[in-house]
N, C-alpha and C positions, 0 to 999 in steps of 0.2 A: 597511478598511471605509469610512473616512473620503472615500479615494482614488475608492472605486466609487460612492458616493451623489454625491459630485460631477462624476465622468463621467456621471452619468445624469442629472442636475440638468441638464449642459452639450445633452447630447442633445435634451433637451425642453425647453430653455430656445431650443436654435438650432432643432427643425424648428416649434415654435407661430411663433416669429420669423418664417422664412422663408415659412410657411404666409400669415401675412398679409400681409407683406410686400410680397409677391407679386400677392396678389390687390383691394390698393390698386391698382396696376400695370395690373393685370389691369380692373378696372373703370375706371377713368380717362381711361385714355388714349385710348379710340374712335376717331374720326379721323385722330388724331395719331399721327404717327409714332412705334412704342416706343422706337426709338433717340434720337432727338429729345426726347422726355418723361421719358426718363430724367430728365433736369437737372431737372425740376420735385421730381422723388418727392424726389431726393439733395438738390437744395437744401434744401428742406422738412423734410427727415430733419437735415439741418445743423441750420437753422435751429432746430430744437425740440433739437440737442444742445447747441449754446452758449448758451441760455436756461436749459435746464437745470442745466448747467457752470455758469453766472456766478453762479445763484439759491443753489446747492449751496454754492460758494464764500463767499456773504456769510452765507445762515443758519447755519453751521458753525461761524464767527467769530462770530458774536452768541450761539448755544446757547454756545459755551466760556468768551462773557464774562458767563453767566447768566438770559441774557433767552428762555429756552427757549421762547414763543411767537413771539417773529419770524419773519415768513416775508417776505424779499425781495417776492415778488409783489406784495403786501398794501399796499404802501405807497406815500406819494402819488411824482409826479414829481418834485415839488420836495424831497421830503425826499430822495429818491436823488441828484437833481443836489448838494445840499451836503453829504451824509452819507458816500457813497457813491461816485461818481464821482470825489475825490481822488486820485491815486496806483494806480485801480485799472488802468489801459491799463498801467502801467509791469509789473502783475505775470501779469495777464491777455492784455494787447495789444490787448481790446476792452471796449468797453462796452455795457450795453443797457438801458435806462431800464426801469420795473417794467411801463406799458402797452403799451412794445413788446414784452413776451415770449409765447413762443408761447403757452403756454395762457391768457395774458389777450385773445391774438387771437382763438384759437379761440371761447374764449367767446359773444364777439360778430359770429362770423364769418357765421353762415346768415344775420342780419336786415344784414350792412352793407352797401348800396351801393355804398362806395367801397372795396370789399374790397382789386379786385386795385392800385389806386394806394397804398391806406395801405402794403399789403407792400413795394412800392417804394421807399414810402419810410423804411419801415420797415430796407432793406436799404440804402438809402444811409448811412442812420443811423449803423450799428452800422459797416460800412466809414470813415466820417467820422470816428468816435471813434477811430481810430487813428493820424492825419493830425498829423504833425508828432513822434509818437513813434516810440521803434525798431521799433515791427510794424506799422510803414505799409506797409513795402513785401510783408508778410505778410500781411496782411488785406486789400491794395488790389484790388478787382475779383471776390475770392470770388460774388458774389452777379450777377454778370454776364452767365451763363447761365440765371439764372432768371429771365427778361423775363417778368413777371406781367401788365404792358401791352400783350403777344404777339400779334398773330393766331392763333398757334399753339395759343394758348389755347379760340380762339373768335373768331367774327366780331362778335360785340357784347359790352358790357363782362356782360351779365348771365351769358352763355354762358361768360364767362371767370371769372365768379364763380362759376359753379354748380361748373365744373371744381376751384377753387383750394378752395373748400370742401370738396370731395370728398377730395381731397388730405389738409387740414389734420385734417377729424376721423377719416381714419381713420389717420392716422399718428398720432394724440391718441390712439387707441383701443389703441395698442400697451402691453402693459403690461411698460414694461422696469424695472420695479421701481426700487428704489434703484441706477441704475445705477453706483453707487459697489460695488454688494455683488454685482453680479452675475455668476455663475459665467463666464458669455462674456461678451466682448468686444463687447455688446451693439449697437451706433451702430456699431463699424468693422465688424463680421459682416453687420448688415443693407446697408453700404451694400458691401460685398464682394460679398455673395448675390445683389444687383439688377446689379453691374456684371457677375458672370460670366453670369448668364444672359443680360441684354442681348446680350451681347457672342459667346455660342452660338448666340444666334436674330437675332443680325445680319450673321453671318459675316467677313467683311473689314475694314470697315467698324468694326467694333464690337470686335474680335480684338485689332487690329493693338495695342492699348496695354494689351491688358491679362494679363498672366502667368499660369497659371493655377494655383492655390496650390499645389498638390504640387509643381510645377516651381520655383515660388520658395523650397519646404522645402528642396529640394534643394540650390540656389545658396546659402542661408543656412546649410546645413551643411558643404556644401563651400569655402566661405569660413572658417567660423570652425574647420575641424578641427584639433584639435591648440594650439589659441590660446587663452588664460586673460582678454586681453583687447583689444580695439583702438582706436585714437581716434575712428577716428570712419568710416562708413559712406556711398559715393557711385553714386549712379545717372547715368552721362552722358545718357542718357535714359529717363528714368523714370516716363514716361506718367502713370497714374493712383497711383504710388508705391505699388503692391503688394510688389514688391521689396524696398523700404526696409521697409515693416512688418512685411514678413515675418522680418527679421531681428530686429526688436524683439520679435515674436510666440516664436522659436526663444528667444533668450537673456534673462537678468535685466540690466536694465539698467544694472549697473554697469558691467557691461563694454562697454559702446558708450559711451566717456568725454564725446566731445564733441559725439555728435549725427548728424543724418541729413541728405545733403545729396545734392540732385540740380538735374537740370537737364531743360525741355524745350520743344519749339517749338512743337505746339500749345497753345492759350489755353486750350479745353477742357481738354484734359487737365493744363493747369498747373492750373488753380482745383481741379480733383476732387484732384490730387494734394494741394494744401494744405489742402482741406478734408478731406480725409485720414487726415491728420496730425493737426489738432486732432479729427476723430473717435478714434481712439485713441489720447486724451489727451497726447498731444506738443506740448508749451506754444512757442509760437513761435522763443522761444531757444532751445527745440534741435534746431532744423531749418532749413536752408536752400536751398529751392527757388526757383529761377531762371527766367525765361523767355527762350529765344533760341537760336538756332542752333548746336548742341553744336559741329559743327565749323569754323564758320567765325567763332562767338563765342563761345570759351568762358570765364563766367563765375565760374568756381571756379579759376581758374589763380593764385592769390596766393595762395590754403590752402597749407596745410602739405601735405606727400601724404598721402594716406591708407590707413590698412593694409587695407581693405579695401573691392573694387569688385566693384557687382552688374549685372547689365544684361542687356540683351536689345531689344539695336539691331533698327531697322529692315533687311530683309534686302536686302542686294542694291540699292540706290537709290543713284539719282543722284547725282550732287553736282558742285560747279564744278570741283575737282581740278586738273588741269595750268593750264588756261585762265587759272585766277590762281596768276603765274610766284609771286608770292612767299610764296605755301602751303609751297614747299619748301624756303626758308630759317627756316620755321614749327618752333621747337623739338621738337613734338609730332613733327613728318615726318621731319624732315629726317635725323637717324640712319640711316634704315631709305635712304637715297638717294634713293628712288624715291616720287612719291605714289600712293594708293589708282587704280583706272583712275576717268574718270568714270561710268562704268554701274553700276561696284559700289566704296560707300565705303566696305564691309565694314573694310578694314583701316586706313580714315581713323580707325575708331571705334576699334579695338583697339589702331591707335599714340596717340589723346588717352587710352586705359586708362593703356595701358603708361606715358605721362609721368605722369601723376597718382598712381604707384602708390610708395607709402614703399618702403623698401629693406628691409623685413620686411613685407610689404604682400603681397596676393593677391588675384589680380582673376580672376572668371569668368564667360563672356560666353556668353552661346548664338550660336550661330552658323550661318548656310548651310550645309552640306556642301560647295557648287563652290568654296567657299575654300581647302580642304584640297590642292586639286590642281590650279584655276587656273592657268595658265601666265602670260606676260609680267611686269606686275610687282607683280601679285600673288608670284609665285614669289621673287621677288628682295627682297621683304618678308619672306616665308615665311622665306629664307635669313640676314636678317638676326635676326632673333626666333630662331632655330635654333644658329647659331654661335654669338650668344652669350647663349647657355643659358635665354630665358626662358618658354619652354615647358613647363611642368612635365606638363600629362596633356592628353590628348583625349580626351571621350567618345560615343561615338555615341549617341543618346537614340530611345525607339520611336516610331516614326509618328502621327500623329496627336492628339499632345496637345496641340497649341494651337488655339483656337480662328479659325476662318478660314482656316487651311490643313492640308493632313493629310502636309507633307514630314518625314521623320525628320532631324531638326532635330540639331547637336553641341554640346556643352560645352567653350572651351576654356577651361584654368585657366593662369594665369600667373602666375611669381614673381619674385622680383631676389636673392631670397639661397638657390637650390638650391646642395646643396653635390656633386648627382652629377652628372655631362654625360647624361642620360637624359631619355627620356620616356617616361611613361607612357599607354598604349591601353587604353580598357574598352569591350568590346561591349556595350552593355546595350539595346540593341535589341530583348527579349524582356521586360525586364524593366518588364513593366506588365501591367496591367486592363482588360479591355474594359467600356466603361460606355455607353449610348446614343447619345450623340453624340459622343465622346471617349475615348481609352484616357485610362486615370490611373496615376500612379507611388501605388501602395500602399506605406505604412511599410514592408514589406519589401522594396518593389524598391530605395528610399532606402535604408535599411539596408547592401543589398548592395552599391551602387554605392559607399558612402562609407567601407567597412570596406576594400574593396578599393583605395580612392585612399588611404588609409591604409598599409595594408600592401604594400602593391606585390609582391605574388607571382606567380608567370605561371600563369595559369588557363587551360586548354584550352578553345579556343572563348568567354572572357570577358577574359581582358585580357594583355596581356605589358606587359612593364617593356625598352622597346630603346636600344641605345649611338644613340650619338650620329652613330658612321660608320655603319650601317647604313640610317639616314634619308638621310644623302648619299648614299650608294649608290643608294638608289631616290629622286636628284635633288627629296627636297625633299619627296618624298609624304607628307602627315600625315593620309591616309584612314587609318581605326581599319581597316577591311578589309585595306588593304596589309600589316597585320600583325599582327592578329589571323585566326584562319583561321575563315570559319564552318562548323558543326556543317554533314556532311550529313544531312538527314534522310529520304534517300533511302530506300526500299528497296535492300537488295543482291538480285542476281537472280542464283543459281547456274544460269550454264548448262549443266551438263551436265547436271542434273536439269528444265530447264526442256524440252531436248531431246527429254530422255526421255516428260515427259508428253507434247507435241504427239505424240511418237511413237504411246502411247497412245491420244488423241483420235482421230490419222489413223486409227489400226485400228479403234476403235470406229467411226467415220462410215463406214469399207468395211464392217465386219460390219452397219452397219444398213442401209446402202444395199443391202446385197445382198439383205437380208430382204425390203427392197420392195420389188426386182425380182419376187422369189419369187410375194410377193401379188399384182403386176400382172398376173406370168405366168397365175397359177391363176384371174382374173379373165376373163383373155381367152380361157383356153379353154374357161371356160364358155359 
């Protein structure tokens, strides 16, 4: 009973959310581009989460040492700067004085003139306070994308105040309760619920970074199947770190020992991914998100490997590859002999997996389809991954679930300590939902797919489990079609019976044709 009043709690606690959420969104942005103003709602939404965070954190340690009326906000600047301000960057990694916080802006927000410069600097502020401690480089540029001094805003400053106000009180109007107590995951659901929909009504553009959560339920169960616990959790490019939370979202966090760590090249999407993180509650030390060029800088390569890698590279893109000779003397490359081509660095990204991955470690990456079957040296990569053994399954996934393209997209899963020479095929190409703009992987189409990379039995028409000469035989083909066989769903058409009818038909069309010669004739002699 317990169980059910709190799914229903979650229910209506996420569509009133997303309800307004939305239609801040929805009213605000006019002019401006909704892909573009994104940054304004999500920073804003930040912004009022780690006020909230910081305020939570100090009244909770004053109510414990008795002073049950304190309330952070309440109190002057000066009493925070010497009170307050001590040792709190070392456990927080930021800080925010009592007038900087959102709801004392709000406040005073409709009558300020200097609205959108105070936020400025109100955002430099809280970034400063981290400057010279260990979550500098955690907290440095968060607030980057939210240029409150914008044109974008508005052609004059009042246009940009009317906007920032608009903003401010209706994101103050949210009522996410004590979001210490709240059934959802209140700050990371809303700022999830604005990124996917952005990212359906912006198509490519807006897609290209972001996972869409049934799909990262899925990566997050097929990573952890079968594993009690792992150190730690890595995205080579992790766009807006959907990915990484999504594994936080599936497990209890003992088991992800040391934390979440990714990497990526746009600037946008590094700042959303680390404000992110701190949206659902992930304290700077345990996560480490990077900015820079997965393949040609990678940034995590002194970690320890890690037992578990999620991703969902860019498909099919460019890259420098042969051009710079000394890519292939590059640890990550060099094994496999051959580099990625440069049109497609598909398997630049699955060889920086492959090195990064612990030797009980299991990495799985969505993938193109022309990978599976590529020739030159794609193939000659293929054949290196294949002889020695670290292929564990390929899955074909159905059409259409990501947002900005509608190709049926693969899963491949990779390991270092299988103990059969095999791999495993799942058709699951059927296995989904059609929804308005998107199919969706529904809990049972997940279910299915992971009970079956589990068991590995040969399902007719959904997966086979094949040796390892067989692959060679068909030169390297790791298409799920090459061997799994699809369902016809043809009609069978008996023809001797179909024969038969036409035969039927033709006699009826003479018996009737004859009858209306009959009539013509009795026509004309009259």
């Amino acid at each position: 009973m317990a169980d059910f009043i709190k799914s229903n709690n979650e229910m209506t606690q996420r569509a009133e959310l997303h309800r307004k959420i939305w239609a801040i969104a929805d009213d605000v942005r006019g002019a401006v581009d909704g892909w573009d103003f994104k940054q304004y709602i999500l920073g804003i939404l930040f912004y009022r989460f780690i006020s909230e965070n910081i305020t939570e954190f100090f009244n909770s340690a004053e109510h414990e040492a008795g002073d049950l009326e304190f309330d952070y906000a309440e109190i002057s600047d000066e009493e925070a700067e010497a009170d307050f301000r001590p040792n709190t960057v070392e456990d927080k990694g930021f800080f925010i004085l009592p007038s900087q916080l959102f709801r004392n802006v709000v406040k005073t927000a409709k009558d300020n003139e200097n609205l959108n410069t105070d936020l400025a600097n109100i955002f430099k502020a809280i970034e400063g306070s981290a400057v010279g401690f260990a979550s500098e480089d955690d907290i440095k540029g968060l607030f980057e994308d939210v240029d409150t001094t914008s044109n974008r805003l508005g052609g004059t400053v009042a246009e940009k105040n009317k906007r920032l106000v608009d903003i401010l009180t209706g994101i103050a109007e949210i009522n996410f309760g004590n979001f210490q107590n709240n059934d959802i995951d209140a700050f990371g659901d809303a700022y999830e619920y604005l990124i996917s929909n952005y990212a359906s009504n912006a198509g490519k553009s807006g897609g290209e970074f972001f996972t869409p959560q049934t799909v990262s339920k899925l990566l997050a169960r097929l990573v952890m199947d079968g594993k009690t616990n792992i150190n730690k959790v890595y995205d080579p490019t992790c766009g807006s770190g959907s990915l990484l939370l999504q594994m936080k979202k599936q497990f209890d966090e003992h088991i992800i020992d040391e934390g979440f760590y990714g990497q990526e090249i746009n600037m946008t999407n590094f700042n959303l991914a680390r404000m992110n993180m701190f949206l659902h509650n992930v304290n700077y030390n345990n996560f480490s998100i990077k900015r820079g060029d997965t393949l040609i800088n990678p940034l995590h390569k002194d970690e320890k490997p890690f037992d578990a890698i999620v991703s969902n590279p860019p498909y099919s893109i460019k890259w420098v590859g042969d051009a710079d000779p000394t890519l292939i003397n590059d640890e990550r490359f060099a094994p496999a002999g051959k580099l990625a081509p440069k049109s497609y660095a598909d398997y630049a990204f699955i060889m920086h997996s492959l090195n990064h991955l612990s030797s009980k470690g299991r990495a799985v990456i969505v993938c193109f389809p022309g990978i599976f079957y590529r020739k030159g040296a794609e193939k000659t990569i293929r054949q290196y991954l294949v002889n020695n053994n670290f292929i564990d399954c390929v899955i074909q996934l159905p059409e259409n679930l990501f947002f900005g393209t509608s190709i049926a997209t693969c899963i491949l899963v990779m390991a270092k300590n299988k103990t059969e020479n095999k791999i495993l095929f799942i058709d699951a190409s059927k296995e989904s939902k059609k929804e308005t703009n998107n199919n969706i992987l529904e809990e049972k189409n997940i279910n299915a797919i992971v009970e079956e990379f589990r068991n590995r039995t040969d399902k007719e028409y959904f997966s086979r489990y094949v040796d390892r000469a067989e692959i060679v035989e068909n030169d390297y083909n790791l298409s799920v079609s090459t061997y799994v066989e699809k369902e016809d769903t043809k009609e069978i058409i008996d023809i001797k019976l179909l024969n038969k009818e036409i035969e039927e038909t033709v006699k009826k069309i003479d018996e009737l044709r004859a009858s209306i010669n009959e009539i013509v004739k009795e026509l004309e002699d009259e």
